[in-house]
C-alpha positions in Angstrom: -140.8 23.2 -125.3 -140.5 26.3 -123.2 -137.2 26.4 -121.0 -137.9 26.1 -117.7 -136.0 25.9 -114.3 -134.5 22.5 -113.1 -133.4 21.9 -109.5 -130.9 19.2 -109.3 -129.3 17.6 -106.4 -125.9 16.4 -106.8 -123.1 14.7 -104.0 -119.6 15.4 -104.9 -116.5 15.1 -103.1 -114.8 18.7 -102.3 -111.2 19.2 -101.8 -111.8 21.3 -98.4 -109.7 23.3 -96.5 -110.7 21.0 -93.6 -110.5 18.1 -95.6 -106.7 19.2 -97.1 -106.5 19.9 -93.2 -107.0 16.3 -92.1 -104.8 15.1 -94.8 -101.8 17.6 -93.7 -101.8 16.4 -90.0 -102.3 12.7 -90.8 -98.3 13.0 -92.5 -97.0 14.7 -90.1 -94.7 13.3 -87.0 -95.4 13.8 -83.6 -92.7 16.2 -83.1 -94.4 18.3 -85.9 -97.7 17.6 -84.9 -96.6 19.0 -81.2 -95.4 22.0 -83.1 -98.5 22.4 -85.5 -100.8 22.6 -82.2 -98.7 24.8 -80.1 -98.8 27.0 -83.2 -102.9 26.9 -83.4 -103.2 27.3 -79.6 -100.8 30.5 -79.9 -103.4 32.2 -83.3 -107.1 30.6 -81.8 -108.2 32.1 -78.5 -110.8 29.4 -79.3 -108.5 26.5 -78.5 -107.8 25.1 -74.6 -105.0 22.7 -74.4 -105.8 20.6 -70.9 -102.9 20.9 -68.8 -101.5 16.9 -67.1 -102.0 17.0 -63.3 -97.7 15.9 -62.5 -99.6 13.5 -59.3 -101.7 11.6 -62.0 -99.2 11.1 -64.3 -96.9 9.7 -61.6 -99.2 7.7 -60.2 -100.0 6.5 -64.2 -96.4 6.2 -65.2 -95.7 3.4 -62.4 -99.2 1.5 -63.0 -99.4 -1.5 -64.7 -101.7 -0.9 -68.2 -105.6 -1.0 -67.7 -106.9 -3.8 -70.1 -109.7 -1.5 -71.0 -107.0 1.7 -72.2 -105.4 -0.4 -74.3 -106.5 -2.0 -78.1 -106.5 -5.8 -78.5 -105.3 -6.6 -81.7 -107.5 -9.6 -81.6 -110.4 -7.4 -81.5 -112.5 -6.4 -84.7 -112.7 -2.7 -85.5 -115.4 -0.2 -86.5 -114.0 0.9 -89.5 -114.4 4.8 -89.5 -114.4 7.2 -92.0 -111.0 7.4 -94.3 -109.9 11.0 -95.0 -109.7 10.4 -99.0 -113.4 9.1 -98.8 -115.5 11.7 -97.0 -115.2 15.3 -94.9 -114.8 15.1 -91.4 -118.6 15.8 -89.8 -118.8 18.2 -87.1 -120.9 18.8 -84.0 -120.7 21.5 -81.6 -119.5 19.4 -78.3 -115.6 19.5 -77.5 -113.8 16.6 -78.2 -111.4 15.1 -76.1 -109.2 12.4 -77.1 -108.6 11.0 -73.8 -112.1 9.6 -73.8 -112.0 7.2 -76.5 -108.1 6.3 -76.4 -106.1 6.5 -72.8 -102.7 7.2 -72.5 -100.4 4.4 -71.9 -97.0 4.7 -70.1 -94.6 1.8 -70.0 -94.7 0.4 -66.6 -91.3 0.1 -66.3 -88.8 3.1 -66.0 -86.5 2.1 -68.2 -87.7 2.9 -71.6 -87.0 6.5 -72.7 -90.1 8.8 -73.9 -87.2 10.0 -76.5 -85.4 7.5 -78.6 -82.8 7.5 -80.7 -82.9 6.4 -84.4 -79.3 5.0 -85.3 -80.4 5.0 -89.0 -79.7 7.5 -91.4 -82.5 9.9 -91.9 -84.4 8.3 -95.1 -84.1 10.6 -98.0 -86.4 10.7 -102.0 -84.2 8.1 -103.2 -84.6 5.4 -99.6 -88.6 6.7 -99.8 -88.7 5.9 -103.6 -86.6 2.1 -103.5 -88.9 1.5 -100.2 -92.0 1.9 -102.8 -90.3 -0.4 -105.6 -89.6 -2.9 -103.6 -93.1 -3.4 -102.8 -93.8 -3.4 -106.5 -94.3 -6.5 -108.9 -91.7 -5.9 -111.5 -89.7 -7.8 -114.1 -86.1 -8.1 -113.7 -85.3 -5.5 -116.7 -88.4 -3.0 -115.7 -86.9 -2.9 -112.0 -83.6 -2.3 -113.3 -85.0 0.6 -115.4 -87.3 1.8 -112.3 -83.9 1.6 -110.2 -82.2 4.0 -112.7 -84.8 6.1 -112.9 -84.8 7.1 -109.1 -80.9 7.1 -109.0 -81.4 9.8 -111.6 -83.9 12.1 -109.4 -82.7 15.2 -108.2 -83.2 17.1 -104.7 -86.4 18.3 -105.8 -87.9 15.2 -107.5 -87.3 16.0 -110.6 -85.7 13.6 -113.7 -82.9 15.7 -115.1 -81.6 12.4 -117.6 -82.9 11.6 -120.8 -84.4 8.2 -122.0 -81.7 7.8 -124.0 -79.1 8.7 -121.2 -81.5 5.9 -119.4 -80.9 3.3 -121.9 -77.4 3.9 -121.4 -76.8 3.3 -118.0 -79.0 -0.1 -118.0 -77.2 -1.1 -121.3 -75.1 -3.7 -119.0 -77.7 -5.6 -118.1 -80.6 -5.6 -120.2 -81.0 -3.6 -124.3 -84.3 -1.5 -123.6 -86.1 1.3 -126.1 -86.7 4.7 -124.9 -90.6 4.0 -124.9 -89.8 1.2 -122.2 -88.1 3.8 -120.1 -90.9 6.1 -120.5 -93.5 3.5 -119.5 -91.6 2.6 -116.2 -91.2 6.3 -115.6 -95.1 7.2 -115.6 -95.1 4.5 -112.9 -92.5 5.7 -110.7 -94.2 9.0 -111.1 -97.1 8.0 -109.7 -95.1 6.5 -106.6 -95.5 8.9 -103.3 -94.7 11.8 -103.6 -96.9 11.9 -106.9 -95.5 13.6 -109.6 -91.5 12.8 -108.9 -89.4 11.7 -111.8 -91.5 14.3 -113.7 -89.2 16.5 -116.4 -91.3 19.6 -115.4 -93.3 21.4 -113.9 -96.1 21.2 -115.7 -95.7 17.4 -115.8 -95.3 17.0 -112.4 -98.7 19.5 -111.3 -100.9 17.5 -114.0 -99.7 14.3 -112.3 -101.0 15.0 -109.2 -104.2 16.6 -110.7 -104.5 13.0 -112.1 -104.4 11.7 -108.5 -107.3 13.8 -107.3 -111.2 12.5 -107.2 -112.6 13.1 -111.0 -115.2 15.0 -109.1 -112.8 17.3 -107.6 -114.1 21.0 -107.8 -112.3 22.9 -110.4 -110.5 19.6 -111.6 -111.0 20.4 -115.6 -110.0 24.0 -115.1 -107.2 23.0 -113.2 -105.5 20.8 -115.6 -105.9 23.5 -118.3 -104.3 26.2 -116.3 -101.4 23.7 -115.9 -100.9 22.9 -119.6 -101.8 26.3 -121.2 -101.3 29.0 -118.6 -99.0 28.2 -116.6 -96.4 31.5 -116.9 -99.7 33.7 -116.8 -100.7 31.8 -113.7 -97.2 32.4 -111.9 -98.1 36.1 -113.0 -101.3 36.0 -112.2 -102.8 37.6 -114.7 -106.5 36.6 -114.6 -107.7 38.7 -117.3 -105.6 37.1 -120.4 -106.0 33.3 -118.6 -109.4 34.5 -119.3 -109.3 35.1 -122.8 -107.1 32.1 -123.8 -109.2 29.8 -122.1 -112.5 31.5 -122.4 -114.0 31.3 -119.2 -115.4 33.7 -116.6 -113.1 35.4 -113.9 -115.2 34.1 -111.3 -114.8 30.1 -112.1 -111.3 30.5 -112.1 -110.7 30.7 -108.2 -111.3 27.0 -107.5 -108.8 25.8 -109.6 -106.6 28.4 -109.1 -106.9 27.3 -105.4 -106.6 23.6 -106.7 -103.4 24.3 -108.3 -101.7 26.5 -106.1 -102.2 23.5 -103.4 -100.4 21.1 -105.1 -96.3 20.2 -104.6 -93.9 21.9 -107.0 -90.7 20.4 -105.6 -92.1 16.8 -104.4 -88.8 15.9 -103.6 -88.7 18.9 -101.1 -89.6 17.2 -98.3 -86.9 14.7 -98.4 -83.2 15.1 -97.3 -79.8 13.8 -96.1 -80.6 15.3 -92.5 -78.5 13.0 -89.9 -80.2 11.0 -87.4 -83.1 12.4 -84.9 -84.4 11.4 -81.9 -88.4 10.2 -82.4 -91.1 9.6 -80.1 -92.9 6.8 -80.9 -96.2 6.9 -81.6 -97.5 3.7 -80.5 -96.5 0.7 -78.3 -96.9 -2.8 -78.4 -97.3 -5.1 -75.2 -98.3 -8.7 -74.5 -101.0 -8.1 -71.6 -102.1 -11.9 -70.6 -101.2 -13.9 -73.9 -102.4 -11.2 -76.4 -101.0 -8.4 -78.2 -101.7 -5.1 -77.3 -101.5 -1.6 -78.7 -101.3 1.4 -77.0 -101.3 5.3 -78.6 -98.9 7.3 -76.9 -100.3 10.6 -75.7 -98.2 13.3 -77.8 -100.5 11.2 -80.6 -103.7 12.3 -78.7 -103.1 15.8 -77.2 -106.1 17.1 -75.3 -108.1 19.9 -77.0 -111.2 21.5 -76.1 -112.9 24.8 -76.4 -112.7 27.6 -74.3 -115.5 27.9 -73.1 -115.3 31.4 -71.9 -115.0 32.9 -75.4 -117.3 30.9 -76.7 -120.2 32.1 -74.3 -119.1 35.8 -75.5 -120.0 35.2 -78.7 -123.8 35.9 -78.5 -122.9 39.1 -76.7 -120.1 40.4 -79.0 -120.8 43.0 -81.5 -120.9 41.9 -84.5 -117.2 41.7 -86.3 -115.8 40.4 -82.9 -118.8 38.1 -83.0 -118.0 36.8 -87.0 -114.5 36.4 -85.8 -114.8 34.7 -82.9 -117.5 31.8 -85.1 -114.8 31.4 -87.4 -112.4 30.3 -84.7 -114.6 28.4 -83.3 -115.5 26.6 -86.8 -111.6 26.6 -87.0 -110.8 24.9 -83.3 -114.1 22.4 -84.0 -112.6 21.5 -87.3 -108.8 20.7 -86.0 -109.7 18.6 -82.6 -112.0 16.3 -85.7 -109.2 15.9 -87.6 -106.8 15.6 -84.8 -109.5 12.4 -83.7 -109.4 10.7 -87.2 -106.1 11.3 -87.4 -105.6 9.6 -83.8 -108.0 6.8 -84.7 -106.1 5.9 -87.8 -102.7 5.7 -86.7 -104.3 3.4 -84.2 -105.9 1.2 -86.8 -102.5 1.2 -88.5 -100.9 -0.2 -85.8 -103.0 -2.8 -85.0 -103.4 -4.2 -88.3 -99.5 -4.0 -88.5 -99.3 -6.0 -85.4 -101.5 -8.3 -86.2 -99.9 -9.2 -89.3 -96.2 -9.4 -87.8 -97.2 -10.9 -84.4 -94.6 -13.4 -85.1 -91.9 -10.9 -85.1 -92.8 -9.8 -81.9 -92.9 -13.3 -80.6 -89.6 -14.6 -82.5 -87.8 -11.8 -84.3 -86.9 -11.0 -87.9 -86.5 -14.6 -88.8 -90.5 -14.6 -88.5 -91.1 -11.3 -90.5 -94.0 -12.4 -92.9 -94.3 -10.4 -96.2 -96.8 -7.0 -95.8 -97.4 -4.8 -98.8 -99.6 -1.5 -97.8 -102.4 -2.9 -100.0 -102.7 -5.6 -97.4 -103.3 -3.3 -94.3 -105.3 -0.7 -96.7 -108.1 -3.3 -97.6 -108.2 -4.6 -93.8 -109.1 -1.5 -92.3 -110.4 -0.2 -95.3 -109.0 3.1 -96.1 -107.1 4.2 -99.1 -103.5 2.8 -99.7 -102.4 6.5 -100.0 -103.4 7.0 -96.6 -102.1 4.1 -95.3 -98.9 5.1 -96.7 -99.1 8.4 -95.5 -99.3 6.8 -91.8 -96.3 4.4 -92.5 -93.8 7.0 -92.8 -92.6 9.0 -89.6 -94.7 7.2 -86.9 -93.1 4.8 -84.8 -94.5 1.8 -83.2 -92.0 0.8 -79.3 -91.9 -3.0 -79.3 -89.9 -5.3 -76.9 -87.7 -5.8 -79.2 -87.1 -1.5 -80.0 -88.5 1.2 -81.8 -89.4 1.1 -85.3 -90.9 2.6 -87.6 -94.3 1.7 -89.1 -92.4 1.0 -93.0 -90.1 -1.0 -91.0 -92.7 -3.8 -91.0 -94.2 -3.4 -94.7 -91.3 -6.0 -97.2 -92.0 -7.9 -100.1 -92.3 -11.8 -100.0 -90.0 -14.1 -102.1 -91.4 -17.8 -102.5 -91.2 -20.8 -100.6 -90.8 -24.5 -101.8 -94.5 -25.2 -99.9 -96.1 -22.5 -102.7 -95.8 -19.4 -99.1 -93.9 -16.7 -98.7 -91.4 -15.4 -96.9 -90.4 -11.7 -96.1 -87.2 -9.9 -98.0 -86.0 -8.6 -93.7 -87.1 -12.2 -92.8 -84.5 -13.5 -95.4 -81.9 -11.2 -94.5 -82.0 -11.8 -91.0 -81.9 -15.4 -92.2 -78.7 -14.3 -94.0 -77.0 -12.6 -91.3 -77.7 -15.2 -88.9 -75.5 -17.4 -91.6 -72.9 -15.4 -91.9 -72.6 -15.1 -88.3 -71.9 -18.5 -87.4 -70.0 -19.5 -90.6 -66.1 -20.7 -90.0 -64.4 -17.6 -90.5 -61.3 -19.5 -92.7 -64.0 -20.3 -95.0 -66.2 -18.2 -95.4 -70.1 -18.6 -97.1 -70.0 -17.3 -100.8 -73.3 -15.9 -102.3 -74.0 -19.0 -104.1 -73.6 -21.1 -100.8 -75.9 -18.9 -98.9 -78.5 -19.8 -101.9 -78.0 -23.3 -101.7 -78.6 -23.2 -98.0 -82.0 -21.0 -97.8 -83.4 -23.3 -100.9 -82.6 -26.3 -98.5 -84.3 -24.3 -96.2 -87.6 -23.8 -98.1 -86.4 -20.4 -99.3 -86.5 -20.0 -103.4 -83.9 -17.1 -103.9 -81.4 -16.9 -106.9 -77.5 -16.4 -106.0 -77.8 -12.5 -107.2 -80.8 -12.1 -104.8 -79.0 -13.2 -101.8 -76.4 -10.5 -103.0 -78.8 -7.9 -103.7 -79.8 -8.8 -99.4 -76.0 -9.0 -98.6 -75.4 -5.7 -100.0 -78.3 -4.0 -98.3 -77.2 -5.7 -95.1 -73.5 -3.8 -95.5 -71.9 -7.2 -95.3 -68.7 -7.8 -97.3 -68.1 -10.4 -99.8 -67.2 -13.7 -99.0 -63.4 -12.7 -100.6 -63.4 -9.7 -98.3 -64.7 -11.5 -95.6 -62.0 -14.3 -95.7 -59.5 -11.4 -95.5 -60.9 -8.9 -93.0 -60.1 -12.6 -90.9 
């Protein structure tokens, strides 16, 4: 047969600059976010920003809610498109957030726009025990998960051996090195990908192995990591060339690919003391049902400016290319700033839904909530959803939290339920709080007492909670009295 030309049509996913875009915002707070966009309105002559008129807003801020600004978490939702799945599609009207999702002020005057959090700022090591905790573990791989993140350095990076490992867990349970490395490919693989890795090399090909199989320049990519790595930081193009033999010209995607990923994924983290947030979302009862609200800094009003738009047709032609590619630019950011509106939204919701009770009655009534939970109800990808959770804060009645606040794992009841791990510490405190202070509860009494309660926990649970709760001992109680 004679060799002939073949057209053949193919649908991949593409790691895009708008898509990496999308991604990017979606993890940032509002304060950032507010930051990211003044910084994009100062570069794109493109980009309009539409100014609040001060009447409206005071007319606004002492207005009771409209029913039809606000999202009824009763309500079904469109599900829309995730920002793992598929690229954001464009059209050529400006969008404006306002349309689809109002702004909603608290009607009464005494809740600040700026709040406080009391907490300590959450560093690797909170982030990475937030992550196990939601994990189904035995007893001895959760003690060899928990050394494993005490080990982690600043940058996320596992400095100990496995047989340094094995020591320090040697107290409670005798466990081979190849244990330890099993459990650590699993914490590695927690968010940020690629922590607990030993280098850097490790830690790149771990988040290679995250990406879509049909990622562009995927292949390439995890060679460069493994082979070339010190020719790559050099970037010489010619010998990555010849040891890998493959053309100059394939080599851009996955040097892209590469050069995108985290080397330090613990960078991001840090001891910071506390800030003030604003929170991203509120939650109000509005006639007998639960509502949720965006707050505007999570919807900022874009548009394009329409007067150097209209000059493009009559520019010559490198003011022309320029200005089309800040328009492309300013189109693709208000998109992603909608998705990325529309999904802390869904977030929200689906949070509220789920710990309605706690709104209603408190921590007592905190059910369990894993992120797999709220990813398959709105049905997006649990990375994204966990990319939402951290650094957006939903304003109850009863404060500010943020969204991980709500996400615990669930410890068994006698009627074959489940109750959530804050649930059972508030359950705790409460306890402690009222118990006669010249006899004070001991960890085994507190057990005794939830079990009558329907609660199956083990003594060294409730100490595990009572620790975590800062509470003293029922010795160093009795003598702090």
């Amino acid at each position: 047969m004679k060799p002939a030309p073949q057209l053949r049509i193919q649908s991949q996913l593409a790691l895009t600059p708008q898509l990496q875009q999308a991604i990017r915002l979606l993890q940032l707070s509002s304060m950032e976010l507010e930051l990211e966009l003044n910084l994009a309105l100062e570069s794109n002559p493109l980009l309009d920003i539409e100014e609040e008129d001060p009447a409206e807003a005071e007319d606004e801020e002492f207005a009771p809610p409209e029913l039809t600004a606000s999202a009824p978490v009763e309500s079904s939702q469109d599900s829309s498109s995730d920002v793992h799945d598929a690229t954001p599609e464009l059209d050529d009207r400006p969008l404006d957030l306002g349309d689809d999702l109002r702004d909603y002020r608290p009607a009464t005057g005494d809740e600040e726009e700026m709040e406080k959090q009391d907490a300590a700022h959450e560093d690797l090591r909170d982030h990475l025990l937030w992550q196990l905790n939601l994990t189904r573990l035995s007893a001895q791989d959760r003690a060899i998960a928990t050394a494993i993140i005490e080990a982690v350095n600043e940058d996320g990076y596992l400095d100990e051996s496995n047989e340094e490992l094995c020591e320090s867990v040697s107290g409670l349970f005798q466990v081979s090195t190849e244990q330890v490395e099993t459990v650590r490919h699993l914490i590695q693989r927690f968010d940020p990908l690629g922590v607990a890795s030993r280098n850097l090399a490790e830690c790149l090909g771990v988040q290679l192995d995250g990406l879509s199989t049909d990622t562009p320049g995927l292949d390439l990519a995890r060679m460069l990591v493994s082979e070339c790595l010190e020719l790559l930081a050099r970037n010489d193009r010619s010998r990555i060339c010849q040891v890998l033999k493959v053309r100059d010209a394939d080599l851009d995607p996955a040097i892209q690919l590469v050069r995108s990923l985290a080397p330090k994924p613990g960078a991001g983290y840090s001891n910071a003391p506390a800030e003030y947030v604003a929170p991203d979302a509120y939650a109000q009862k509005v006639n007998g049902r639960w509502q949720v609200f965006l707050s505007p800094r999570c919807q900022p009003r874009l548009s394009i400016n329409e007067h150097y738009s209209n000059l493009i047709a009559r520019a010559q032609r490198d003011d022309a290319n320029y200005l089309r590619g800040q328009l492309q630019e300013a189109r693709w950011l208000i998109k992603s700033l909608k998705t990325r509106a529309e999904t802390v939204l869904k977030v929200a919701q689906a949070i509220v839904r789920a710990q309605a009770n706690f709104l209603e009655f408190g921590a007592e009534a905190m059910r369990p909530l894993v992120l797999r939970d709220v990813a398959e109800e709105i049905e997006m990808h649990e990375s994204t959803v966990s990319r939402v959770t951290t650094r957006k804060y939903l304003h109850t009645p009863r404060g500010t939290f943020e969204f991980k606040y709500f996400f615990s794992s669930g410890v068994s009841t006698v009627d074959g339920g489940a109750a959530s791990a804050t649930a059972i510490q508030a359950m705790l405190r409460k306890l402690i709080d009222e118990e006669k202070a010249a006899r004070p509860l001991s960890d085994q009494a507190l057990a005794v007492e939830l079990n009558r309660r329907g609660i199956s926990v083990a003594r060294r649970t409730v100490a595990k909670y009572r620790e975590a709760l800062n509470i003293p001992s029922s010795n160093d109680r009795c003598r702090l009295d």
